[in-house]
C-alpha positions as CSV (number, residue, x, y, z in Angstrom):
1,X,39.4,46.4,46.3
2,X,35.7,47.6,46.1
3,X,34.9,45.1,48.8
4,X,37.5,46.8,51.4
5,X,36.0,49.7,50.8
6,X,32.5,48.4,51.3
7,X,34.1,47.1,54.8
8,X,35.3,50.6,55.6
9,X,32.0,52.2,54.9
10,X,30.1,49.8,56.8
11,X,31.9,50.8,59.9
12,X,30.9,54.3,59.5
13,X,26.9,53.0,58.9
14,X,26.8,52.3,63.2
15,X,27.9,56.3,63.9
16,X,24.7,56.9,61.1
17,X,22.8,54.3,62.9
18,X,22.7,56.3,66.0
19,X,22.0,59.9,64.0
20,X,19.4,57.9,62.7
21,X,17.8,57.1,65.9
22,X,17.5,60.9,66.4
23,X,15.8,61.5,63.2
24,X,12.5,59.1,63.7
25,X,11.0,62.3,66.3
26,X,11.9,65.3,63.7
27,X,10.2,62.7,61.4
28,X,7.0,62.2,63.5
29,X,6.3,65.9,63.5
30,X,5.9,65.8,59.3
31,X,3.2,63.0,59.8
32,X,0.5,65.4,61.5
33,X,0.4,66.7,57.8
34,X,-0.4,63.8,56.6
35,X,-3.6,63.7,58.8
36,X,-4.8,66.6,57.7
37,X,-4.8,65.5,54.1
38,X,-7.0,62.7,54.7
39,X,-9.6,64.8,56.7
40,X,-9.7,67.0,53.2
């Protein structure tokens, strides 16, 4: 039974997949930060 429900989940990964794809720029803009530590 636990696998079914694996299978069900797994068809809602691909709508996540595309959020996901969306995400990457939002998390681009959190790197600059990063830069900045390593100049201090």
């Amino acid at each position: 039974v636990a696998t079914a429900g694996a299978l069900e989940v797994a068809e809602d990964v691909p709508v996540v997949d595309e959020g996901a794809q969306a995400i990457p720029a939002p998390i681009q803009a959190p790197q600059p930060p990063t830069a900045a530590r390593s100049m201090i």
